[in-house]
MIDOSE-1310 file (N, C-alpha, C; in nm, 2 decimals, decimal comma, always signed):
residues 262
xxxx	+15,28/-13,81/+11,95/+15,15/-13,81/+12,02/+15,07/-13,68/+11,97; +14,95/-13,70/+11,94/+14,85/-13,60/+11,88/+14,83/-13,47/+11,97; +14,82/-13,53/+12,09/+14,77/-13,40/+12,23/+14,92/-13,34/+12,26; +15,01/-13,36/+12,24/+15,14/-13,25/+12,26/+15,13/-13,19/+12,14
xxxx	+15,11/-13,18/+12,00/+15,15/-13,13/+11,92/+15,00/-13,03/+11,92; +14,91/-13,09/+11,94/+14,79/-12,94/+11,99/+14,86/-12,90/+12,10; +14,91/-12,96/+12,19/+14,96/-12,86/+12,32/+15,04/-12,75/+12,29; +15,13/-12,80/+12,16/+15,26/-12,70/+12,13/+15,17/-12,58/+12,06
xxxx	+15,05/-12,64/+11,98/+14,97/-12,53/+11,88/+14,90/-12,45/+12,03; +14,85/-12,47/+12,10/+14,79/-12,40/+12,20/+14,92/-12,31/+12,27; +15,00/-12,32/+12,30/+15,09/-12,23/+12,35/+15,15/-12,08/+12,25; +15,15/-12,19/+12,14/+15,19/-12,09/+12,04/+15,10/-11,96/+12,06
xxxx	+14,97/-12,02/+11,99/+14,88/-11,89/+12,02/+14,84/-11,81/+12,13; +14,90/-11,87/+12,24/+14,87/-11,78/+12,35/+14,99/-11,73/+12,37; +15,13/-11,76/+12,33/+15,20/-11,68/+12,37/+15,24/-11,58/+12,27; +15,19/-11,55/+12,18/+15,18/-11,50/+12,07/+15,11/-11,35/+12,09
xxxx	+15,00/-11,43/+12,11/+14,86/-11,30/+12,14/+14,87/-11,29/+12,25; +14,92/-11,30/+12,36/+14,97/-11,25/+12,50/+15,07/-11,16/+12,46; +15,20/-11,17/+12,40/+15,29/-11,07/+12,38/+15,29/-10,98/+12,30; +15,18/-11,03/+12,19/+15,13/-10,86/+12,12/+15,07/-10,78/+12,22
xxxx	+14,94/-10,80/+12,30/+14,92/-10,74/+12,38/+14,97/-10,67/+12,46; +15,11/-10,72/+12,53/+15,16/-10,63/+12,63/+15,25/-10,55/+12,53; +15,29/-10,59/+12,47/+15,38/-10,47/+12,37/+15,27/-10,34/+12,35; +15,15/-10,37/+12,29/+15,10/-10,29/+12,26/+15,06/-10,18/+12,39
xxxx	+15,01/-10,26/+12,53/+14,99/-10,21/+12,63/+15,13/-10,06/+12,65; +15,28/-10,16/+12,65/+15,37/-10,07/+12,68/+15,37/-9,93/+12,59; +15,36/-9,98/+12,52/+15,35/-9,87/+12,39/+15,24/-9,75/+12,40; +15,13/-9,75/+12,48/+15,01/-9,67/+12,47/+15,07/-9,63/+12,61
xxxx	+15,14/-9,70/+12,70/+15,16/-9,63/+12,80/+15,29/-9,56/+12,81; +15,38/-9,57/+12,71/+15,49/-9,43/+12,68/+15,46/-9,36/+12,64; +15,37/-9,38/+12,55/+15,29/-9,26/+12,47/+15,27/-9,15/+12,58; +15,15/-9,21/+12,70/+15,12/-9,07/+12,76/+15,19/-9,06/+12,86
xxxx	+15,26/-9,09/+12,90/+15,39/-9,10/+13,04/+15,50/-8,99/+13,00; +15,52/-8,94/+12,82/+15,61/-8,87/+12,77/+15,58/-8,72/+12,80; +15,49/-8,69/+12,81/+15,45/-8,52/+12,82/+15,32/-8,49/+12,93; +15,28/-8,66/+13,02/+15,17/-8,61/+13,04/+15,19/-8,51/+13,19
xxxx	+15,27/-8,56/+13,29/+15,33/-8,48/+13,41/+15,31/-8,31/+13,39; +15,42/-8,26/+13,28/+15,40/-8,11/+13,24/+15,27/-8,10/+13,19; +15,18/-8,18/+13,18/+15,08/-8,14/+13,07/+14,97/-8,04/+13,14; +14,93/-8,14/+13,28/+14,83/-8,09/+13,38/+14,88/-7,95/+13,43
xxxx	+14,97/-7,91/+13,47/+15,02/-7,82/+13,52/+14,95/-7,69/+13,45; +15,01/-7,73/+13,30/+15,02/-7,63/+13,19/+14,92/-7,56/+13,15; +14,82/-7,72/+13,13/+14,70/-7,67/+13,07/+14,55/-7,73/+13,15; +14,59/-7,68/+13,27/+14,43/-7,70/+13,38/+14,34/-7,58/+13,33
xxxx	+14,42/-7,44/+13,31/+14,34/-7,31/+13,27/+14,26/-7,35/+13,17; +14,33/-7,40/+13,06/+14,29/-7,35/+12,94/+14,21/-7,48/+12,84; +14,16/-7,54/+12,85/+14,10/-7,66/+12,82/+13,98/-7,62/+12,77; +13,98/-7,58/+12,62/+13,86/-7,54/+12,53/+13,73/-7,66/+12,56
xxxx	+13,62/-7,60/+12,50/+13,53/-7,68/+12,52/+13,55/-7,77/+12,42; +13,59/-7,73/+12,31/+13,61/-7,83/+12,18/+13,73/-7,93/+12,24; +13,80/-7,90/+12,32/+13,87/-8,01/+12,40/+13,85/-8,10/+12,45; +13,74/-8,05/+12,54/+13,66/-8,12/+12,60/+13,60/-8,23/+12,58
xxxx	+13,52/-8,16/+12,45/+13,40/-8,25/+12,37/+13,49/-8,40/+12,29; +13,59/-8,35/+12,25/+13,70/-8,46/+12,12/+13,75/-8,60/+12,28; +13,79/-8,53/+12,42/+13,83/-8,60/+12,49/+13,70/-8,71/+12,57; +13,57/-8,67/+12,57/+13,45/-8,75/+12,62/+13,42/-8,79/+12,49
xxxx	+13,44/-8,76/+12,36/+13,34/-8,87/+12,31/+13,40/-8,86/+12,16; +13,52/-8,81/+12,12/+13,56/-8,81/+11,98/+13,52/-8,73/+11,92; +13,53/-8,71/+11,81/+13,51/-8,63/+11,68/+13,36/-8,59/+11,69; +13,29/-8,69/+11,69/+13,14/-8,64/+11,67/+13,07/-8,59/+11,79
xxxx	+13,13/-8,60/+11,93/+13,08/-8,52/+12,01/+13,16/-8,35/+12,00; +13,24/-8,30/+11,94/+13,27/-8,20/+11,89/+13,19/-8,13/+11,78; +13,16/-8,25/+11,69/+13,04/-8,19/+11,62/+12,89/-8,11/+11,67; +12,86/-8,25/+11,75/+12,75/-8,21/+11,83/+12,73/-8,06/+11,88
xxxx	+12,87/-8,03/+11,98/+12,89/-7,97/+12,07/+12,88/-7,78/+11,97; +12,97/-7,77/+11,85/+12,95/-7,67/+11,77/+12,80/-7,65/+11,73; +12,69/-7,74/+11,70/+12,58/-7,72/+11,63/+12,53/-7,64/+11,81; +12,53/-7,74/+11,92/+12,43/-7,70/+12,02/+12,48/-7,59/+12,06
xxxx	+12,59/-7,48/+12,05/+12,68/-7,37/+12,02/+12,59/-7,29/+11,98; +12,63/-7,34/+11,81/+12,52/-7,19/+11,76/+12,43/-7,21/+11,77; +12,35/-7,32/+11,79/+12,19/-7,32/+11,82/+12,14/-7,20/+11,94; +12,24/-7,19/+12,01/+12,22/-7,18/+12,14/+12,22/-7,01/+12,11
xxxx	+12,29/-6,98/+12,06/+12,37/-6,84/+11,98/+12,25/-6,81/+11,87; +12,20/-6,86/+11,83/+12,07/-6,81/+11,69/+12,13/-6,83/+11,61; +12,29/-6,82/+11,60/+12,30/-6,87/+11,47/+12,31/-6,97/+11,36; +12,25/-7,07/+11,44/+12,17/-7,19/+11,36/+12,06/-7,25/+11,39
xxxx	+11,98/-7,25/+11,34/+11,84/-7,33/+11,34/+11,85/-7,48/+11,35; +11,80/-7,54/+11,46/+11,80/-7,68/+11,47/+11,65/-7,71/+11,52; +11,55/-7,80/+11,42/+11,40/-7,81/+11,41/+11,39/-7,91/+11,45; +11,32/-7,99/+11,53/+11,24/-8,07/+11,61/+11,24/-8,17/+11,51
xxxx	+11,21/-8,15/+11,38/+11,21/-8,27/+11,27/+11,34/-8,36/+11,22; +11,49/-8,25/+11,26/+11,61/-8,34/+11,26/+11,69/-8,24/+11,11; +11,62/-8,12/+11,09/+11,70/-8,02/+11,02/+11,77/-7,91/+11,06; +11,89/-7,86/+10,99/+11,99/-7,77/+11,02/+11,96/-7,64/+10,92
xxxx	+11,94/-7,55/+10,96/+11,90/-7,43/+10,89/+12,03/-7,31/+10,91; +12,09/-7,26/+10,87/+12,15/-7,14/+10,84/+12,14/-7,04/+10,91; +12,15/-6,99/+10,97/+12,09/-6,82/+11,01/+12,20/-6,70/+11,00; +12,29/-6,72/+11,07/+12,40/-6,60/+11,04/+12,55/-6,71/+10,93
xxxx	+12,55/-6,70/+10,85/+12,67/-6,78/+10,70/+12,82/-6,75/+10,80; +12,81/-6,68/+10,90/+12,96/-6,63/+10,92/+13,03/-6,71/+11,03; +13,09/-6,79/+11,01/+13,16/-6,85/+11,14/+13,24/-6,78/+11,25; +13,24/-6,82/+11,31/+13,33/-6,76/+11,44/+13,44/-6,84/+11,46
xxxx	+13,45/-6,95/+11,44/+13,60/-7,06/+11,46/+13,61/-7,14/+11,36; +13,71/-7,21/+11,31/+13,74/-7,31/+11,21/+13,59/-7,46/+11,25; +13,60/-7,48/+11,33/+13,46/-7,56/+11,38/+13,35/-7,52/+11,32; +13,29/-7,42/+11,37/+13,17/-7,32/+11,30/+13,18/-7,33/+11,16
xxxx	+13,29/-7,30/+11,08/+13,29/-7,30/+10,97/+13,29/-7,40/+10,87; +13,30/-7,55/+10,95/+13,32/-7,63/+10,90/+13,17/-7,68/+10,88; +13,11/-7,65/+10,98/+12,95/-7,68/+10,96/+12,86/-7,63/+10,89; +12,93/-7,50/+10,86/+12,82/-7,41/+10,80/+12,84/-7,48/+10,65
xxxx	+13,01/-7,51/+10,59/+13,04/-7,56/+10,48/+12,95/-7,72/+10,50; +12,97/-7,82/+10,58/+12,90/-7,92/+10,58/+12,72/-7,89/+10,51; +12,68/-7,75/+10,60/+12,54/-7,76/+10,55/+12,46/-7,75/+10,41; +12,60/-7,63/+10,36/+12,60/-7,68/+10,22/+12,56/-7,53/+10,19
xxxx	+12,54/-7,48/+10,03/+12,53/-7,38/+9,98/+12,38/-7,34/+10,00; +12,24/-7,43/+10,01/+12,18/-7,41/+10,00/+12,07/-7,34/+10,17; +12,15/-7,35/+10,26/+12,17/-7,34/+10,38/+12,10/-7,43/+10,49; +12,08/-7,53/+10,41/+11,98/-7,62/+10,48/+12,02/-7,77/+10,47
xxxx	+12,03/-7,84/+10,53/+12,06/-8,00/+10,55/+11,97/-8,07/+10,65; +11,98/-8,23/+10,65/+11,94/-8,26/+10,77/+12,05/-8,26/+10,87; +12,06/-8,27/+10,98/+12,15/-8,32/+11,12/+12,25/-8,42/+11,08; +12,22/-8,55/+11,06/+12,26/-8,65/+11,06/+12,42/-8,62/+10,97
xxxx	+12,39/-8,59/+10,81/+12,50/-8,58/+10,76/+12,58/-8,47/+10,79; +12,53/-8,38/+10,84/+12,64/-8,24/+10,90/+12,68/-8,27/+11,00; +12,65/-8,37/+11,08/+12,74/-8,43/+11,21/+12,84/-8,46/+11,14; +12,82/-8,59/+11,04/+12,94/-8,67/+10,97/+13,01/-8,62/+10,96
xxxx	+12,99/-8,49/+10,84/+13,08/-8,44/+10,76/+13,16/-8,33/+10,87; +13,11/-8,29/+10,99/+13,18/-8,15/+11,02/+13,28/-8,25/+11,09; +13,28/-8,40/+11,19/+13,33/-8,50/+11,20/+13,47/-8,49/+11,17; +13,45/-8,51/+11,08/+13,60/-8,53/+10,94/+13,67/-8,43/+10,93
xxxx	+13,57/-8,29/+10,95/+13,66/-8,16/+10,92/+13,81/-8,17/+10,96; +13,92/-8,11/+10,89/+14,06/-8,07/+10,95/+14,04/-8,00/+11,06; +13,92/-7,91/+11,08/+13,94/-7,88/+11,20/+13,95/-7,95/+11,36; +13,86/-8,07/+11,34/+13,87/-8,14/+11,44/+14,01/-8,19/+11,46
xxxx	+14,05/-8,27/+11,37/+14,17/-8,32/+11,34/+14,32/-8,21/+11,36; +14,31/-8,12/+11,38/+14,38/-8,05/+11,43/+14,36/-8,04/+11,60; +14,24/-8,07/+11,62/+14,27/-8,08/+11,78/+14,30/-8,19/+11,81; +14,28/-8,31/+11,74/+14,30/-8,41/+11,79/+14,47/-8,41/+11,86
xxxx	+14,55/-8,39/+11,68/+14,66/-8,39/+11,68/+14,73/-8,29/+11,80; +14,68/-8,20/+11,84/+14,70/-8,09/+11,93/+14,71/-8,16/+12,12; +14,58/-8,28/+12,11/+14,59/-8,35/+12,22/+14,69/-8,42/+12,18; +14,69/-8,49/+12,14/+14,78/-8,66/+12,12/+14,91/-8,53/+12,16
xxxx	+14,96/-8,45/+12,13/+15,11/-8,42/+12,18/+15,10/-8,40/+12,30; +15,00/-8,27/+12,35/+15,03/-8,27/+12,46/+15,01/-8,43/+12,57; +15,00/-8,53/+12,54/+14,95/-8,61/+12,60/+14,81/-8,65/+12,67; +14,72/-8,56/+12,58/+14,63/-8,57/+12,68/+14,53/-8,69/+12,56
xxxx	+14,51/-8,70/+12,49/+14,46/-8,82/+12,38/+14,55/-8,95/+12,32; +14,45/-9,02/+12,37/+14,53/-9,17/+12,28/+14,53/-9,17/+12,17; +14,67/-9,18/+12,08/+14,68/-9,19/+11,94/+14,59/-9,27/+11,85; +14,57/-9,27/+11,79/+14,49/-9,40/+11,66/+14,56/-9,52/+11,72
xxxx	+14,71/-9,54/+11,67/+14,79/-9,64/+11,63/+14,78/-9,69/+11,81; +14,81/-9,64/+11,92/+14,81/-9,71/+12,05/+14,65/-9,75/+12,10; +14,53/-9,70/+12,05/+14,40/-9,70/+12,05/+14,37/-9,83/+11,99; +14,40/-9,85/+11,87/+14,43/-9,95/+11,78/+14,47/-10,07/+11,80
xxxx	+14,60/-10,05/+11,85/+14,63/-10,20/+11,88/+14,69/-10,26/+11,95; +14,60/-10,17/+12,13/+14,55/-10,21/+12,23/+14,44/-10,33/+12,22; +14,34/-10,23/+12,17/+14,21/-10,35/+12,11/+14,20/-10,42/+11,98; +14,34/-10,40/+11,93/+14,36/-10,56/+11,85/+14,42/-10,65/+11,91
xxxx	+14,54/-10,65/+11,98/+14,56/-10,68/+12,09/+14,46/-10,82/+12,13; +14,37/-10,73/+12,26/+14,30/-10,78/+12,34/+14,23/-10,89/+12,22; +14,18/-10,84/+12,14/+14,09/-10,93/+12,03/+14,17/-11,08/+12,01; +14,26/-11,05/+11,96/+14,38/-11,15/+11,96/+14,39/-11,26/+12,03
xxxx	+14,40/-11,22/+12,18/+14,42/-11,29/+12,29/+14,31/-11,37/+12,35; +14,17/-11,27/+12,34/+14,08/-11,37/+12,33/+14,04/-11,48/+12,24; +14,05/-11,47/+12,12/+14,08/-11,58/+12,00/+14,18/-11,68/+12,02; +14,25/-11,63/+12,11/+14,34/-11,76/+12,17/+14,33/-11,81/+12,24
xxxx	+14,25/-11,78/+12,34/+14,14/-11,90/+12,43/+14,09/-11,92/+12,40; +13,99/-11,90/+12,31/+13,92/-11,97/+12,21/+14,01/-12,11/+12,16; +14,10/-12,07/+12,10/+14,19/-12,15/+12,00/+14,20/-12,28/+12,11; +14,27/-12,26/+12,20/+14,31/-12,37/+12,35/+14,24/-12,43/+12,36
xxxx	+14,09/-12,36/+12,38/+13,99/-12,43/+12,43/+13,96/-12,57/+12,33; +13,92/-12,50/+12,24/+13,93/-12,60/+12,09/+14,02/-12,71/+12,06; +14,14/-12,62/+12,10/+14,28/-12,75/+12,07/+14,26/-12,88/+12,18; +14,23/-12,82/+12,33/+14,20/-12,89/+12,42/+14,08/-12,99/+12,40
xxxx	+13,97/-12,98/+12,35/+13,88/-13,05/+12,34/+13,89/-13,12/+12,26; +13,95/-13,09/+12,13/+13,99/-13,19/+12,02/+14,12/-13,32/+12,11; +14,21/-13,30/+12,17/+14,28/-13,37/+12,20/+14,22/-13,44/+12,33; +14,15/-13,41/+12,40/+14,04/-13,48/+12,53/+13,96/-13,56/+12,44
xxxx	+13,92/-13,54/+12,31/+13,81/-13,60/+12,23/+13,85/-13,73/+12,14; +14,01/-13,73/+12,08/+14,06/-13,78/+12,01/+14,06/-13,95/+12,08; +14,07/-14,03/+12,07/+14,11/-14,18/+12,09/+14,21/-14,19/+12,14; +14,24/-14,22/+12,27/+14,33/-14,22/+12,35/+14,43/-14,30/+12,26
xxxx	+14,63/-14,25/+12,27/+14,67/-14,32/+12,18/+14,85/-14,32/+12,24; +14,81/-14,26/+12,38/+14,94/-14,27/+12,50/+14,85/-14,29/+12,63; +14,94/-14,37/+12,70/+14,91/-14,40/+12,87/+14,88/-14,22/+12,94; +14,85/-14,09/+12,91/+14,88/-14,04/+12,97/+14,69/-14,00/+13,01
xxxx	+14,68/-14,01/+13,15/+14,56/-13,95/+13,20/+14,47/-13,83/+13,11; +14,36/-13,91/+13,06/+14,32/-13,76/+13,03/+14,29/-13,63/+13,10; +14,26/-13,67/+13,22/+14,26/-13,54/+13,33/+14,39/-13,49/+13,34; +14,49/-13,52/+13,36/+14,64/-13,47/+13,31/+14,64/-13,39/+13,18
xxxx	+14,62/-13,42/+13,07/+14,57/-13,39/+12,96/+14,53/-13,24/+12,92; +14,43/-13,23/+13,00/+14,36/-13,12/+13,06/+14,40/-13,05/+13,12; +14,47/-13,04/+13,21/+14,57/-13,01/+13,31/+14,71/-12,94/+13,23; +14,73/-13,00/+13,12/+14,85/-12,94/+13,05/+14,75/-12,80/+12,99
xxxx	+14,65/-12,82/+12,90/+14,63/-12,74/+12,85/+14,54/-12,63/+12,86; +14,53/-12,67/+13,04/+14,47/-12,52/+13,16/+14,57/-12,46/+13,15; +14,72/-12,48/+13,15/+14,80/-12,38/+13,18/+14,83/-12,25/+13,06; +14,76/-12,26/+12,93/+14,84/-12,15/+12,85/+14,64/-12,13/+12,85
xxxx	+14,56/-12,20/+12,88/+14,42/-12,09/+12,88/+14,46/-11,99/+13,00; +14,49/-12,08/+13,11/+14,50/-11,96/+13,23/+14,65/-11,83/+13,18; +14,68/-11,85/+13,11/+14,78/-11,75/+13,04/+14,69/-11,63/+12,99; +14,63/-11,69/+12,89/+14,54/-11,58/+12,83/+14,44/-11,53/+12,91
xxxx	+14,38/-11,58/+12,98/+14,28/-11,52/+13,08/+14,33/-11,41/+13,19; +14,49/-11,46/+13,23/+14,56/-11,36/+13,31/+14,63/-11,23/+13,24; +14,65/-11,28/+13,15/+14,65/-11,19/+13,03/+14,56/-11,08/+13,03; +14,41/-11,11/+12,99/+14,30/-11,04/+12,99/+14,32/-10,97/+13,11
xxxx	+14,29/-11,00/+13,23/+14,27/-10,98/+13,37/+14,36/-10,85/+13,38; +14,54/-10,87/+13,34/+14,58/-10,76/+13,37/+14,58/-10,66/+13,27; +14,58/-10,65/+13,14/+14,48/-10,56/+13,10/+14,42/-10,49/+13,12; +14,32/-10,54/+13,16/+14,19/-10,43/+13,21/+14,20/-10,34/+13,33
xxxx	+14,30/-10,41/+13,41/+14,38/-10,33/+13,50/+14,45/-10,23/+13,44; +14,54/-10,25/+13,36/+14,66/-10,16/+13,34/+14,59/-10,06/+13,22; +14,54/-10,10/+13,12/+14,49/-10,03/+13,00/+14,33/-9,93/+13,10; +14,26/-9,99/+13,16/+14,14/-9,93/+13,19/+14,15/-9,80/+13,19
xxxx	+14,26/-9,75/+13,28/+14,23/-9,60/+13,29/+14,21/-9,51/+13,16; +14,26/-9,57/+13,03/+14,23/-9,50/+12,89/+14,12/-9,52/+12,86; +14,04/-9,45/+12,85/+13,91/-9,44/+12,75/+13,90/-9,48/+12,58; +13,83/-9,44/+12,50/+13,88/-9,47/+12,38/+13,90/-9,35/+12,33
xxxx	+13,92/-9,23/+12,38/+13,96/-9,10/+12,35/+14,08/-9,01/+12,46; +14,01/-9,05/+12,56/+14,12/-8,93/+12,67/+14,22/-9,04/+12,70; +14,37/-9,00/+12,75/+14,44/-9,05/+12,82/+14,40/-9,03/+12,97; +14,49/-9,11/+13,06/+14,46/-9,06/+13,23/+14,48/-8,97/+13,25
xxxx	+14,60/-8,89/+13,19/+14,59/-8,70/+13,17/+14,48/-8,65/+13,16; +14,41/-8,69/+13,03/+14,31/-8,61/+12,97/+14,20/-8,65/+13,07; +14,18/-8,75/+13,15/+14,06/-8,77/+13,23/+14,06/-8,69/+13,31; +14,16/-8,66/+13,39/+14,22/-8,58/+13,49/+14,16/-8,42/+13,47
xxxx	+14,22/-8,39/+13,36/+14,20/-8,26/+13,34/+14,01/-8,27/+13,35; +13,97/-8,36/+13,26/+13,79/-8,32/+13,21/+13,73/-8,34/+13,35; +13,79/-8,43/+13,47/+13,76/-8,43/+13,62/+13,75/-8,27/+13,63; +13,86/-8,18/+13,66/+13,90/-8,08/+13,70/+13,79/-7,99/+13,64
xxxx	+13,75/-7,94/+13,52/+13,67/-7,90/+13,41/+13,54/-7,91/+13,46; +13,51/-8,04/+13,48/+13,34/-8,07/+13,53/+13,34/-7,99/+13,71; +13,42/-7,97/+13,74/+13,43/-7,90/+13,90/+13,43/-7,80/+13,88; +13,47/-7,75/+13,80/+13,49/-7,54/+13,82/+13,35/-7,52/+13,72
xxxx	+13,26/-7,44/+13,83/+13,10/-7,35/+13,74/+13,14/-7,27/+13,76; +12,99/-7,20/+13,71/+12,99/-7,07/+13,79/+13,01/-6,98/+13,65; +13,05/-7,01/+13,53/+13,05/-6,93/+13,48/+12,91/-6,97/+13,33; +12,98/-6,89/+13,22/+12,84/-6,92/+13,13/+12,85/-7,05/+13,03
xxxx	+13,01/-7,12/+13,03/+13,03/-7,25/+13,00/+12,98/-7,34/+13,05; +12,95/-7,33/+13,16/+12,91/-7,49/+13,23/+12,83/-7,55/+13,17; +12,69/-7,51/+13,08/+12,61/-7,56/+13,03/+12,64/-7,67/+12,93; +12,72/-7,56/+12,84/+12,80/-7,63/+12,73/+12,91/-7,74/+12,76
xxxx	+12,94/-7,70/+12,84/+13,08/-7,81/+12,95/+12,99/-7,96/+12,95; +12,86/-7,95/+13,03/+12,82/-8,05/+13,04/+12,79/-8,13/+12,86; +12,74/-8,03/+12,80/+12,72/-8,15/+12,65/+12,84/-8,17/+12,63; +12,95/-8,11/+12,64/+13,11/-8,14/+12,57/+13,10/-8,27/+12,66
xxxx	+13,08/-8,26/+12,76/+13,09/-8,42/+12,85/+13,06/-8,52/+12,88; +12,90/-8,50/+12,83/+12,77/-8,61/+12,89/+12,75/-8,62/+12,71; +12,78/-8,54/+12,60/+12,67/-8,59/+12,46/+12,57/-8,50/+12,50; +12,45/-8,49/+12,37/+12,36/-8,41/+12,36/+12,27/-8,50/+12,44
xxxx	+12,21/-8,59/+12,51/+12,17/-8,64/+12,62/+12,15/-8,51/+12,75; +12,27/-8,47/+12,75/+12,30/-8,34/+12,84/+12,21/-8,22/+12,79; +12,18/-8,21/+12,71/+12,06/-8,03/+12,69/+11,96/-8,06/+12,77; +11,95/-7,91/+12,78/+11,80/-7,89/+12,85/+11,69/-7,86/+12,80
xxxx	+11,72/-7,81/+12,69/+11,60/-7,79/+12,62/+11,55/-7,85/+12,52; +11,42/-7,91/+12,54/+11,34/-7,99/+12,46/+11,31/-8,02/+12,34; +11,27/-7,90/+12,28/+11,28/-7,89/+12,16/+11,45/-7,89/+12,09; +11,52/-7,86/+12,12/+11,67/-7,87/+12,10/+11,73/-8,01/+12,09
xxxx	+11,66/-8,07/+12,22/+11,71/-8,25/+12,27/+11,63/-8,32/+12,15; +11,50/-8,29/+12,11/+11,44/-8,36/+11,98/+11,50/-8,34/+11,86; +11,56/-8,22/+11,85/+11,62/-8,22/+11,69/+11,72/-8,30/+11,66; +11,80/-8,35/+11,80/+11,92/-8,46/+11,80/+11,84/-8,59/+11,78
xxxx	+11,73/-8,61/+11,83/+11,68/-8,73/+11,86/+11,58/-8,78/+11,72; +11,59/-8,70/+11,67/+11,50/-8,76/+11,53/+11,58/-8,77/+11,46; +11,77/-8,76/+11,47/+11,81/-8,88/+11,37/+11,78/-8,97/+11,36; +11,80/-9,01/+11,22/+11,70/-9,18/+11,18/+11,82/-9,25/+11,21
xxxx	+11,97/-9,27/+11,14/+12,02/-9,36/+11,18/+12,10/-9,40/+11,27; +12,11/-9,53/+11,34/+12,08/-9,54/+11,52/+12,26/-9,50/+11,51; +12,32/-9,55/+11,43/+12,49/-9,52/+11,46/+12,55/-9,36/+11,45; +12,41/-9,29/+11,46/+12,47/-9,14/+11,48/+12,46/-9,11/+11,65
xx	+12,35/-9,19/+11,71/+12,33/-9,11/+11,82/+12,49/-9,15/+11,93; +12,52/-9,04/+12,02/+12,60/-8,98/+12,06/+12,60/-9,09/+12,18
């Protein structure tokens, strides 16, 4: 009979891409369960702003975060038009220096490509790697294929749905009820759908950068002012959305291309 042999194809794919998923799930959740307990303790003090910035929004919110730095400092020029100007060549951190090298010899660039490139710097990439141990950032590889994962899984409701309708559609060719029919092949859609459901439960608390550690900590971080970080605290947290100053918030905003903004 045609509709069991789609039924057996409809199972397949859901129990397929249902069990990549939770593998993948368990796996992002050893990851940060391994170091994250000691982590808080250790490092509530000390949580750079560049920490900060890599755990709210990746790589390029640490970019951001170094330009609105020196801007802030004079030692870089950021113009209303969406250019980066030079002022003092000397960095003060591996970050700094990666920008100033991004802007290039001639000391002048637009914004857009010196986000990119400072982005990529080893230097970011050294904090990254710096979180992911302590537990406080999700790896590539568990970030990854979490949300291939999930992709998976919904393509396999997909797949059911399809298989199911083809065999609902087909010329009846056994006594068996088509609403029965149907009935068989609710049960591996409602697989995948419960699938999804817990998911989003269990995975939610990861961002696509901080672990529940690392949220914890940037919680703790956004509560302590009072001193001359907070300003910067907030763009490490909110994106350059967060400045206050106008002419500053325009120099971000006259990037031309839309997959830069923050």
């Amino acid at each position: 009979m045609l509709w069991v042999l789609l039924l057996l194809l409809a199972w397949a794919a859901a129990g397929t891409a249902c069990t990549r998923l939770c593998l993948a799930a368990v796996h992002a959740a050893t990851a940060d369960d391994a170091d994250a307990d000691d982590t808080i303790a250790d490092r509530a003090h000390d949580l750079t702003l560049y920490e900060a910035a890599f755990l709210s929004g990746g790589p390029r919110r640490v970019a951001d975060l170094t330009l609105v730095s020196m801007a802030r400092q004079r030692r870089l020029l950021l113009a209303h038009t969406g250019w980066a100007t030079v002022v003092d060549p000397r960095g003060q951190d591996e970050m700094e220096r990666s920008v100033i090298g991004a802007i290039g010899p001639e000391g002048q660039s637009r914004i857009a490509p010196v986000r990119a490139a400072a982005a990529t710097a080893d230097a970011v990439h050294g904090i990254a790697d710096r979180l992911v141990s302590a537990g406080l950032a999700v790896p590539d590889g568990a970030r990854a294929g979490v949300a291939a994962g999930v992709r998976q899984v919904r393509l396999a409701a997909v797949a059911v749905v399809a298989l199911g309708a083809t065999a609902l559609l087909t010329p009846a060719q056994s006594e068996m009820p088509r609403g029965l029919v149907a009935l068989w092949f609710g049960l591996p859609f409602a697989l995948t759908l419960s699938c999804l459901a817990l998911a989003r439960i269990e995975v939610h608390p990861y961002s696509r950068w901080a672990s529940p550690a690392g949220q914890r900590l940037l919680g703790a971080l956004t509560r302590r002012g009072g001193d001359d970080r907070t300003d910067l605290t907030s763009v490490a947290v909110h994106g350059v959305r967060a400045i206050g100053e106008p002419d500053l918030r325009a120099a971000f905003a006259h990037r031309e291309p839309q997959h830069w903004r923050a």
